[in-house]
DSSP file (Angstrom, degrees, kcal/mol; ACC not computed):
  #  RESIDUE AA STRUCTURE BP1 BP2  ACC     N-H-->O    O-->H-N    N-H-->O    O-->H-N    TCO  KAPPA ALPHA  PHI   PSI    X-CA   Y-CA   Z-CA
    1    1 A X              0   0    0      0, 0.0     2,-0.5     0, 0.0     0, 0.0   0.000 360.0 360.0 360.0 153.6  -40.5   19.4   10.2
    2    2 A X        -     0   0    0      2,-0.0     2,-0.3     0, 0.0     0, 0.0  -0.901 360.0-162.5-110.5 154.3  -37.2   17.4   10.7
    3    3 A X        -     0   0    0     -2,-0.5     2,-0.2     0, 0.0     0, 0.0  -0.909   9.1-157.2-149.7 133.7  -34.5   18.9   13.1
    4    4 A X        -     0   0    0     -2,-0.3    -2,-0.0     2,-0.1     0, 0.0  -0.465   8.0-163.7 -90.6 160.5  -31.1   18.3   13.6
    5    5 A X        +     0   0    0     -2,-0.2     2,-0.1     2,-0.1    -1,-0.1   0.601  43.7 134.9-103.0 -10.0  -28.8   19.1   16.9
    6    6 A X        -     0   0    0      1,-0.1     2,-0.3     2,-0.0     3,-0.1  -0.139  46.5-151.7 -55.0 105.0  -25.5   18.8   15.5
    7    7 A X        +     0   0    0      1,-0.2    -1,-0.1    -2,-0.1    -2,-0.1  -0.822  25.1 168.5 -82.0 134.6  -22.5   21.7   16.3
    8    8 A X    >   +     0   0    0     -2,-0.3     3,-0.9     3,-0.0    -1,-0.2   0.050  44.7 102.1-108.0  15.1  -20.3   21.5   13.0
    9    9 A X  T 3  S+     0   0    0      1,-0.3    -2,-0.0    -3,-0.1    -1,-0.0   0.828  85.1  30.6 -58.6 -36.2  -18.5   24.3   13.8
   10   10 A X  T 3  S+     0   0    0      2,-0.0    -1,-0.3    -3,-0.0    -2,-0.0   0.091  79.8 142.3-108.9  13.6  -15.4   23.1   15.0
   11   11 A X    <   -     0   0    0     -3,-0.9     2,-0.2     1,-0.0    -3,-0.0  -0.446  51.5-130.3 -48.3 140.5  -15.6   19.7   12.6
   12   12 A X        -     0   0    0      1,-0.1     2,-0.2     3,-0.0     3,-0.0  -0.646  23.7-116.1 -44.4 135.8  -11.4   19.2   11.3
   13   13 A X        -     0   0    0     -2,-0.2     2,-0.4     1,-0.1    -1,-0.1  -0.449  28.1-118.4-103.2 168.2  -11.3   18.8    7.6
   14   14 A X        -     0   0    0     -2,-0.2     2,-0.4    39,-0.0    -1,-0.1  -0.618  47.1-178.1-113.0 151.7  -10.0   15.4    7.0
   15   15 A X        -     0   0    0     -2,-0.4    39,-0.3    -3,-0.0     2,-0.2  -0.946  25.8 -91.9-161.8 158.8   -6.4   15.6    4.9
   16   16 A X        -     0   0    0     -2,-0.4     2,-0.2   103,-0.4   105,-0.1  -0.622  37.4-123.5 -95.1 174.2   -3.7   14.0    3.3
   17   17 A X        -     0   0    0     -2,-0.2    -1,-0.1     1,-0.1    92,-0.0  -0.712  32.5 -86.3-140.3 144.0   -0.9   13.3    4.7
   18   18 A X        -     0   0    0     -2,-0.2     2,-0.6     1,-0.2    90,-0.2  -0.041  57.3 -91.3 -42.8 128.2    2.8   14.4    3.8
   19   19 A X  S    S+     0   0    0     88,-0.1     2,-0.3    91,-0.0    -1,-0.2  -0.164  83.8  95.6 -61.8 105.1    4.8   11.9    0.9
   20   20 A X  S    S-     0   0    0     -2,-0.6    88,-3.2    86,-0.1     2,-0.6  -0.894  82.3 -51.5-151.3-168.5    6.8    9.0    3.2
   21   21 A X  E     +A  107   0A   0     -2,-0.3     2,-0.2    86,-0.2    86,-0.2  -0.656  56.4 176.4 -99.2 120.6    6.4    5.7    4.3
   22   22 A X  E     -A  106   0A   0     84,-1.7    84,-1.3    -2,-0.6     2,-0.5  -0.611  34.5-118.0-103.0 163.3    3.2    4.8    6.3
   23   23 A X  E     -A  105   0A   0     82,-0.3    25,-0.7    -2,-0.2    26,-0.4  -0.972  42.4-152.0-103.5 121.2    1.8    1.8    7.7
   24   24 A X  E     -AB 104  47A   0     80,-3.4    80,-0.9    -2,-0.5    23,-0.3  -0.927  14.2-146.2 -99.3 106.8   -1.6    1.1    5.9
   25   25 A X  E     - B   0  46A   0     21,-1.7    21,-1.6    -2,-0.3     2,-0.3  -0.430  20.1-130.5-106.2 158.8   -5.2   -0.7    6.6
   26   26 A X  E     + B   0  45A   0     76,-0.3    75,-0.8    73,-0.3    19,-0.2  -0.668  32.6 168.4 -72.5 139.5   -7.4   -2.6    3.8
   27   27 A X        -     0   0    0     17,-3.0    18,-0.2    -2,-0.3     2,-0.1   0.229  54.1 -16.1 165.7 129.0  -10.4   -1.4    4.1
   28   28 A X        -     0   0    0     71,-0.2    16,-3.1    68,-0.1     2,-0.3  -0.544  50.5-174.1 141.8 134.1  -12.2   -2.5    1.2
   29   29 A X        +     0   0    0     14,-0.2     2,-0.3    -2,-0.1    14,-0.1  -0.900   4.8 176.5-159.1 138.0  -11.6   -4.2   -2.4
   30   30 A X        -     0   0    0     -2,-0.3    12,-1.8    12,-0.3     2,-0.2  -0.816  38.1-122.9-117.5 155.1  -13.9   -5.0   -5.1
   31   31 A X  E     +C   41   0A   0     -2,-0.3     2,-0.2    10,-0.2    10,-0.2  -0.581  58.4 160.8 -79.5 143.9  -13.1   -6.4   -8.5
   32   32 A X  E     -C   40   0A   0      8,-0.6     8,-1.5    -2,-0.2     2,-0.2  -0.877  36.4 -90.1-169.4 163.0  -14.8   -3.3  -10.3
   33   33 A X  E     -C   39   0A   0     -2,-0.2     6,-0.3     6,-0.2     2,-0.1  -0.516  24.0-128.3 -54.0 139.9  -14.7   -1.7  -13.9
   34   34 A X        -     0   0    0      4,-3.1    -1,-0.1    -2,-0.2     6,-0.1  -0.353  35.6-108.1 -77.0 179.2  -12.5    0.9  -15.3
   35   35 A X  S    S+     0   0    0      1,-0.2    -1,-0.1     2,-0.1    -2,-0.0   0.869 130.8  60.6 -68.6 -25.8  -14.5    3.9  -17.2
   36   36 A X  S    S-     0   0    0      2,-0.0    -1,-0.2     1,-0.0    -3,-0.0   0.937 124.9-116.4 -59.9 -51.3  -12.8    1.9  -20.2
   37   37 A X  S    S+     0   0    0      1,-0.3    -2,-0.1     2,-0.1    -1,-0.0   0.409  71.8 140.1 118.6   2.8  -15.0   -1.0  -18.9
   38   38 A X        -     0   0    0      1,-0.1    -4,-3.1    -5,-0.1    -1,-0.3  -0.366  61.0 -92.2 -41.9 153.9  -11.1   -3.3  -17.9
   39   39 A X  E     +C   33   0A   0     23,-0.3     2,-0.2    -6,-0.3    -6,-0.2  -0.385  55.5 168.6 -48.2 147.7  -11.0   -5.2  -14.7
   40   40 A X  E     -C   32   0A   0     -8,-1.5    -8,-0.6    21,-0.3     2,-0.5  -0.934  36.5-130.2-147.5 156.9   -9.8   -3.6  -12.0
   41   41 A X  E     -CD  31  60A   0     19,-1.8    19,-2.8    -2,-0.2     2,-0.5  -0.930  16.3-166.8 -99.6 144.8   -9.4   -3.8   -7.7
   42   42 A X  E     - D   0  59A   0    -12,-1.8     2,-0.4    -2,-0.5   -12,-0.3  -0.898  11.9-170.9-130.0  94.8  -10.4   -0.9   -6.9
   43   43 A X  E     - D   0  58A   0     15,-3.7    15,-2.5    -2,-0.5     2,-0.6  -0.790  13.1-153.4-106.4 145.9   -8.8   -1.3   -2.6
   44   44 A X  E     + D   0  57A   0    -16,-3.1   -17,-3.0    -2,-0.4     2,-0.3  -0.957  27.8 172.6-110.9 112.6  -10.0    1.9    0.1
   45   45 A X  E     -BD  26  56A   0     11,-2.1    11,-2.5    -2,-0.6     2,-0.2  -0.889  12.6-165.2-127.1 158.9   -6.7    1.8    3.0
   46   46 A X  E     -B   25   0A   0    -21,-1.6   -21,-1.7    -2,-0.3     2,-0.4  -0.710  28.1-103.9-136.7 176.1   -6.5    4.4    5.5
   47   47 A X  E     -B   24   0A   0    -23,-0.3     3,-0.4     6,-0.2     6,-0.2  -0.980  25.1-151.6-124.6 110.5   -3.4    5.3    7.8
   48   48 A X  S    S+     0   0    0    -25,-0.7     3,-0.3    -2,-0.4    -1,-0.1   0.805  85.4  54.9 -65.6 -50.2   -4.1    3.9   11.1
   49   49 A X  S    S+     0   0    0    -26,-0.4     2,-0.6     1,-0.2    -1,-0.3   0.808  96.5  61.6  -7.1 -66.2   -2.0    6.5   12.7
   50   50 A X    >   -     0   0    0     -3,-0.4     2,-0.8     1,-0.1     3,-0.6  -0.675  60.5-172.3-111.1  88.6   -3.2    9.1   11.7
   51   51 A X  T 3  S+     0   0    0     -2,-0.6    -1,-0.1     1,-0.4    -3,-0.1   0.166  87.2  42.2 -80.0   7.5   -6.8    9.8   12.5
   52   52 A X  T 3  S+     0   0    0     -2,-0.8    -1,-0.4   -37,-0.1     2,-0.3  -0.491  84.1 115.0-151.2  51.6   -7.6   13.0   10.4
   53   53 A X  S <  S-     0   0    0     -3,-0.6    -6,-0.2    -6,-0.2   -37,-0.2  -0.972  71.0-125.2-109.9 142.1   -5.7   11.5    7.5
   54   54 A X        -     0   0    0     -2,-0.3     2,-0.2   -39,-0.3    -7,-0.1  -0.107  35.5 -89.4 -72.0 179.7   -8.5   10.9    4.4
   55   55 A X        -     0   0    0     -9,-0.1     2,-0.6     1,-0.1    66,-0.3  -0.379  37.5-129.4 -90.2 159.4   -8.9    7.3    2.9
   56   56 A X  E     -D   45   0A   0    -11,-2.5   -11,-2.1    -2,-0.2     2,-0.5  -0.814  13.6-153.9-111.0  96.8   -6.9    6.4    0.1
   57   57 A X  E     +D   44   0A   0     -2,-0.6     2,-0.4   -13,-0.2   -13,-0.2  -0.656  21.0 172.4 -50.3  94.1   -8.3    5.0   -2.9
   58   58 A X  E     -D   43   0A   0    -15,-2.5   -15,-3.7    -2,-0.5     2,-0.6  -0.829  16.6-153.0-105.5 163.1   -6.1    2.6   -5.2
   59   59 A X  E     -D   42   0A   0     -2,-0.4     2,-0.7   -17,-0.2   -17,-0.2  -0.817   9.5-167.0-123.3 165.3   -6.4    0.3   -8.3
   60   60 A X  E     -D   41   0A   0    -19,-2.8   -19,-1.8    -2,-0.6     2,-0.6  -0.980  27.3-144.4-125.2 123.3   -4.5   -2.5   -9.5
   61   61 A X        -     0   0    0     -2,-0.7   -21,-0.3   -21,-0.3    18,-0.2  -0.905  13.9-137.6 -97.6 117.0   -5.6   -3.0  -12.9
   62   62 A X        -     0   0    0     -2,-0.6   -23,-0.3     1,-0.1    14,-0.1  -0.384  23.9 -87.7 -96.0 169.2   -5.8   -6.5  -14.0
   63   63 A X        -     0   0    0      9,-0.2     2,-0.3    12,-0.1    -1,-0.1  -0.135  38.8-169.5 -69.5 158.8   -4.7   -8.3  -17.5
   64   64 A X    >   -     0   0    0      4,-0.1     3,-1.1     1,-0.1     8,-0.1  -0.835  33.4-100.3-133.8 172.8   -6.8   -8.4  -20.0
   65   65 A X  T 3  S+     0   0    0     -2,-0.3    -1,-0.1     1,-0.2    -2,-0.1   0.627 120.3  51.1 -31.6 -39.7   -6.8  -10.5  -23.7
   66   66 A X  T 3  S+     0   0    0      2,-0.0    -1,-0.2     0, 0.0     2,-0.1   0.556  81.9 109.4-117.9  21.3   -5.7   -7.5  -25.4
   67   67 A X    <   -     0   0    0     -3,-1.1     2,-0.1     1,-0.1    -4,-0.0  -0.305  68.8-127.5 -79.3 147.4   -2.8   -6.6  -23.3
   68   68 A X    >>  -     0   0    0     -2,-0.1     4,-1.5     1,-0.1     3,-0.7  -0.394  35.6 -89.1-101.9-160.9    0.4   -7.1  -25.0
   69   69 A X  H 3> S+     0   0    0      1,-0.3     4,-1.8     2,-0.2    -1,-0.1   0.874 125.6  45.8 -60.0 -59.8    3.4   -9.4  -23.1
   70   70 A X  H 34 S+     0   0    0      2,-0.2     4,-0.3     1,-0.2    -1,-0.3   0.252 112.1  43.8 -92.9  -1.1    4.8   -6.3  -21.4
   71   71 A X  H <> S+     0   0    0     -3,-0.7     4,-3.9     2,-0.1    -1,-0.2   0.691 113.5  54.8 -94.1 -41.5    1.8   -4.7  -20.2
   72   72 A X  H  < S+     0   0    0     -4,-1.5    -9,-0.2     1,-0.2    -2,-0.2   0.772 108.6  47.3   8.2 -84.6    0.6   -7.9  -19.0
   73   73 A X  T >X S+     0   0    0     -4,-1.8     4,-3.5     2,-0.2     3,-1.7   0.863 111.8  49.5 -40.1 -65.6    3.5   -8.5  -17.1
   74   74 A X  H 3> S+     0   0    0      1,-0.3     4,-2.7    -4,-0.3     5,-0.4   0.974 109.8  51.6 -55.8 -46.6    3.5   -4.9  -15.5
   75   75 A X  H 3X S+     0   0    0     -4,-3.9     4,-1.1     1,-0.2    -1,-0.3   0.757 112.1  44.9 -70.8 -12.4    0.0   -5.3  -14.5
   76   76 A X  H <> S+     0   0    0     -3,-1.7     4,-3.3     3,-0.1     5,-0.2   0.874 108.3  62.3 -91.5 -35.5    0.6   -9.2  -12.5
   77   77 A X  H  X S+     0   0    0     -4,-3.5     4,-2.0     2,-0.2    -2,-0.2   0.877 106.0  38.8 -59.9 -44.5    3.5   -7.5  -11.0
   78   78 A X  H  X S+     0   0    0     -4,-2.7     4,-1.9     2,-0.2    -1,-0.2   0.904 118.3  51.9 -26.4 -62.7    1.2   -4.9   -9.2
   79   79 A X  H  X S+     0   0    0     -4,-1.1     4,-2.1    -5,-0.4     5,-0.3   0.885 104.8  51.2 -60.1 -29.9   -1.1   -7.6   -8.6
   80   80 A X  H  X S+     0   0    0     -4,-3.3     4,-2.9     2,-0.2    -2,-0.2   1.000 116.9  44.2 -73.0 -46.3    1.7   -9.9   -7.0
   81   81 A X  H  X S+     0   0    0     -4,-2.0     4,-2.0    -5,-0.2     3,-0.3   0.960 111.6  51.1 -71.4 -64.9    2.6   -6.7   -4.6
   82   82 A X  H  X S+     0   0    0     -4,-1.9     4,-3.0     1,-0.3     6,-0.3   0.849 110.3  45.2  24.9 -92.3   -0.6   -6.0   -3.8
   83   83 A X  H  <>S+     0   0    0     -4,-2.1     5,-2.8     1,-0.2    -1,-0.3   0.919 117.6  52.8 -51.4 -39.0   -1.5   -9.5   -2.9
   84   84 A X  H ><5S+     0   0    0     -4,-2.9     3,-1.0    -5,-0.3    -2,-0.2   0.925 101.1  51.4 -37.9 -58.5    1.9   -9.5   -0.9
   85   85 A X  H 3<5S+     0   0    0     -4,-2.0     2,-1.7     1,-0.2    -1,-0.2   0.921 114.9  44.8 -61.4 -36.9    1.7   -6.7    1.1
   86   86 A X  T 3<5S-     0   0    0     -4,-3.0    -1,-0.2    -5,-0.3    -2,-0.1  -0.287 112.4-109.5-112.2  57.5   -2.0   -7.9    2.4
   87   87 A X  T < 5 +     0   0    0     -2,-1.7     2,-0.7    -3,-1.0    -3,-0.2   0.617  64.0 155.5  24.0  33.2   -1.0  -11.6    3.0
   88   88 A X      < -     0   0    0     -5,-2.8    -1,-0.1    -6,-0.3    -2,-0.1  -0.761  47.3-106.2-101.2 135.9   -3.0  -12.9    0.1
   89   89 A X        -     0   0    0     -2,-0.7    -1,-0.1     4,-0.1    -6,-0.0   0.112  19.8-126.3 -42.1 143.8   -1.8  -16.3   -1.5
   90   90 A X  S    S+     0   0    0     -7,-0.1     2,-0.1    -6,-0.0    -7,-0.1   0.969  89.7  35.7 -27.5 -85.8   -0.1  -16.2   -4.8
   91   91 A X  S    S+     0   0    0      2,-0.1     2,-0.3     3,-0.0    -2,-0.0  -0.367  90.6  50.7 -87.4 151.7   -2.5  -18.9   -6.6
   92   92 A X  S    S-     0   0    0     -2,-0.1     2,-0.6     2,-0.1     0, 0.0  -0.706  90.8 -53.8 124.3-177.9   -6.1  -19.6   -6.2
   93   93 A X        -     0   0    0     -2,-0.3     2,-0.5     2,-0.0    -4,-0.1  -0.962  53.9-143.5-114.5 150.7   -9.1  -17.7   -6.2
   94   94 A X        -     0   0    0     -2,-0.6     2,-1.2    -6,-0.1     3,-0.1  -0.837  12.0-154.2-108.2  97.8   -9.1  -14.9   -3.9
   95   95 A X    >>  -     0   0    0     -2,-0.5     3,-3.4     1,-0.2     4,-0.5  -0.536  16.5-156.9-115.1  87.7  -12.2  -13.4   -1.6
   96   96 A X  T 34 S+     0   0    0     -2,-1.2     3,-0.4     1,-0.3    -1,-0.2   0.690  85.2  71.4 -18.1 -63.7  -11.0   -9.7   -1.3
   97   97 A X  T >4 S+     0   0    0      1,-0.2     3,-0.8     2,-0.1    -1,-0.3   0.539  85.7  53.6  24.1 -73.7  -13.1   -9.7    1.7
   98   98 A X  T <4 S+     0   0    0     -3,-3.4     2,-2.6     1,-0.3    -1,-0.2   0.988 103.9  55.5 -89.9 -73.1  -11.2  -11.9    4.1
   99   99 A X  T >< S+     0   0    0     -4,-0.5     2,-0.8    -3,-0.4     3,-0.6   0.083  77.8 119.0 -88.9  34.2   -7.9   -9.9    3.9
  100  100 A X  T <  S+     0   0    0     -2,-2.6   -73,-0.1    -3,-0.8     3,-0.1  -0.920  80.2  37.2 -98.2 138.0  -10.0   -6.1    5.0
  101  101 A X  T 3  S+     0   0    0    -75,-0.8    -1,-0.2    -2,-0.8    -2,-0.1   0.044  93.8 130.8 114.3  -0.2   -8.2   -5.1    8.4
  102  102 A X    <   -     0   0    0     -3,-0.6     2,-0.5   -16,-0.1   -76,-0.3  -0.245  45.3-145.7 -65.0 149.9   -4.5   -6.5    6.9
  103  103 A X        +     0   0    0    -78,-0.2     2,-0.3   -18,-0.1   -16,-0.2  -0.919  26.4 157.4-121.0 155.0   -1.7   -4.1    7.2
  104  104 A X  E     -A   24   0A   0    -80,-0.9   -80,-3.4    -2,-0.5     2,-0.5  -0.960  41.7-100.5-160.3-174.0    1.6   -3.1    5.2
  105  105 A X  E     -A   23   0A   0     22,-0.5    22,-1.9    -2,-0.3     2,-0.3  -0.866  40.6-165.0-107.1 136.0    3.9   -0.4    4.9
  106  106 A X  E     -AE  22 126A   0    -84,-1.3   -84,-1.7    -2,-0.5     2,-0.7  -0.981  31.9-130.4-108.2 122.5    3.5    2.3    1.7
  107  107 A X  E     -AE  21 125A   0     18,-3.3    17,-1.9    -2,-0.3    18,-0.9  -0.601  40.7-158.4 -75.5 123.6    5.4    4.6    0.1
  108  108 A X  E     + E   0 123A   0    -88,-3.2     2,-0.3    -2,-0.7    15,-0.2  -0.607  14.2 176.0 -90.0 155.0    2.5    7.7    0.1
  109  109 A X  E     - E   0 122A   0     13,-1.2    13,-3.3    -2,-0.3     2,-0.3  -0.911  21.5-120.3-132.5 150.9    2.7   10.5   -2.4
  110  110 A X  E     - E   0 121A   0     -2,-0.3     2,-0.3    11,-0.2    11,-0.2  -0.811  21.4-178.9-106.4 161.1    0.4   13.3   -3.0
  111  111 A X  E     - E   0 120A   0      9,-0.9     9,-1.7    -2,-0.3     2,-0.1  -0.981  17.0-139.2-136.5 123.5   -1.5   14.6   -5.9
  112  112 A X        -     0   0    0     -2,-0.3     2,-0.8     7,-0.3     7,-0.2  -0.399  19.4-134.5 -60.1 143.7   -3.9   17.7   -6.7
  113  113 A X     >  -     0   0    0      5,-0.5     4,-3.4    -2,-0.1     3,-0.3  -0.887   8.7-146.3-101.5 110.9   -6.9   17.4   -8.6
  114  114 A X  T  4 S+     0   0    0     -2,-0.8    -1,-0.1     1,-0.2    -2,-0.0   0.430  92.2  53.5 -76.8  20.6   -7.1   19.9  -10.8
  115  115 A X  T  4 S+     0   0    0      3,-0.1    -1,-0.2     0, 0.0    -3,-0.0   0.902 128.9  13.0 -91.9 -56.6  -10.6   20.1  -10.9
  116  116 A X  T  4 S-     0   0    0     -3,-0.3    -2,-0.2     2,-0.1     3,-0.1   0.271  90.7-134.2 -76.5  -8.8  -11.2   20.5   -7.2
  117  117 A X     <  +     0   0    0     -4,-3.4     2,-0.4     1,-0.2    -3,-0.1   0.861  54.2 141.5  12.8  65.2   -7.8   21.2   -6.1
  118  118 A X        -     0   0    0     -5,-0.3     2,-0.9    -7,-0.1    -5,-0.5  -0.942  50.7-122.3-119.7 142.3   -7.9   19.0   -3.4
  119  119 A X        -     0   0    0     -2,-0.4  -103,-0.4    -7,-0.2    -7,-0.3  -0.679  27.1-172.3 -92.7 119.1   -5.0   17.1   -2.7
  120  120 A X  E     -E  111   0A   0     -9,-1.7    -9,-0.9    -2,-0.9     2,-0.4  -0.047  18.1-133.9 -94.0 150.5   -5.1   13.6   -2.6
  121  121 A X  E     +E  110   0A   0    -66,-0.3     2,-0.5   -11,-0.2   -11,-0.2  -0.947  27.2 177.8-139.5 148.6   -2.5   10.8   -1.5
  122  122 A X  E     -E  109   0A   0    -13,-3.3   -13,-1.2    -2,-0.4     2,-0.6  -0.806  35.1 -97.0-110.7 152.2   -2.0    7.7   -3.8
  123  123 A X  E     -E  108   0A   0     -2,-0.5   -15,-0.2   -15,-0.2     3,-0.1  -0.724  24.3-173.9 -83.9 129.1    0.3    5.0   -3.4
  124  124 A X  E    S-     0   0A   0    -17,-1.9     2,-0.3    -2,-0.6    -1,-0.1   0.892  71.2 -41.8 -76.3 -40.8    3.6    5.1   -5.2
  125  125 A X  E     -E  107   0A   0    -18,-0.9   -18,-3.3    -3,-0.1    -1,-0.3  -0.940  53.0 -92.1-176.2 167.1    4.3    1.4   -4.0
  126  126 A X  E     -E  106   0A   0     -2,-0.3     2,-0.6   -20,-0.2   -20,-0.3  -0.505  29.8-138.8 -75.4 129.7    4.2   -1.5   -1.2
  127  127 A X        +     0   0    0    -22,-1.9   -22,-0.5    -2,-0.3     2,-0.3  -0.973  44.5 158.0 -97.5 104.1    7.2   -1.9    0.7
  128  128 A X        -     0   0    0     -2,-0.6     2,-0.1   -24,-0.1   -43,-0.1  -0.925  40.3-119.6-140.1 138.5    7.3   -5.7    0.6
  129  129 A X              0   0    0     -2,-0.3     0, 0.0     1,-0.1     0, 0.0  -0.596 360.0 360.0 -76.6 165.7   10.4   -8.4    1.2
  130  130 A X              0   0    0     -2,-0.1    -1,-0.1     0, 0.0     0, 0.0  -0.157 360.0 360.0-128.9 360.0   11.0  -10.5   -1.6
């Protein structure tokens, strides 16, 4: 027999955190597929803060061949804030990697899932100089 010792009784449920502006950690990014089977970063940031806030899952979707000027566009502009906010160069190839523990500031929002109705927080955008 296996046995565990564990009290869970008093465990805190882990939660999202009200919509403003946080300060945010990488960490974690992959290059990964959508369910469409597009490129994607798929980056896991947490709120450093706040220590029973859950992680936050985003994507950046990247361009693809069959993208037209203006979706294109929309989708390097993501990518350019993105790379801003977590001090990664402009040009180059990129090793997602290297930049996990970077910080920036985010405008949070939340969203229910209507499946679970559990509420989620995404990010609306990087708050980055230009």
């Amino acid at each position: 027999m296996s046995f565990i010792n564990e009290d869970t009784s008093n465990v805190p449920d882990l939660a999202s955190l009200p919509e403003g502006e946080y300060e945010v950690r990488l960490l974690a990014a992959e290059v990964k597929n959508s369910k469409k089977g597009d490129p994607m970063i798929e980056a896991k940031l947490d709120v450093p803060s706040e220590a029973l806030s859950d992680d936050i899952y985003h994507y950046i979707m990247l361009p693809t061949s069959n993208d037209d000027e203006k979706r294109k566009i929309r989708k390097l502009q993501n990518l350019r804030d993105f790379k801003v906010a977590f001090n990664m160069p402009p040009t180059g190839q990129v090793d997602l990697e290297q930049f996990v523990g970077e910080k920036s500031w985010a405008l949070l929002t939340e969203e229910t899932n209507d499946q679970t109705g559990k509420t989620n927080n995404r990010i609306k955008r990087f708050i980055v100089a230009r």
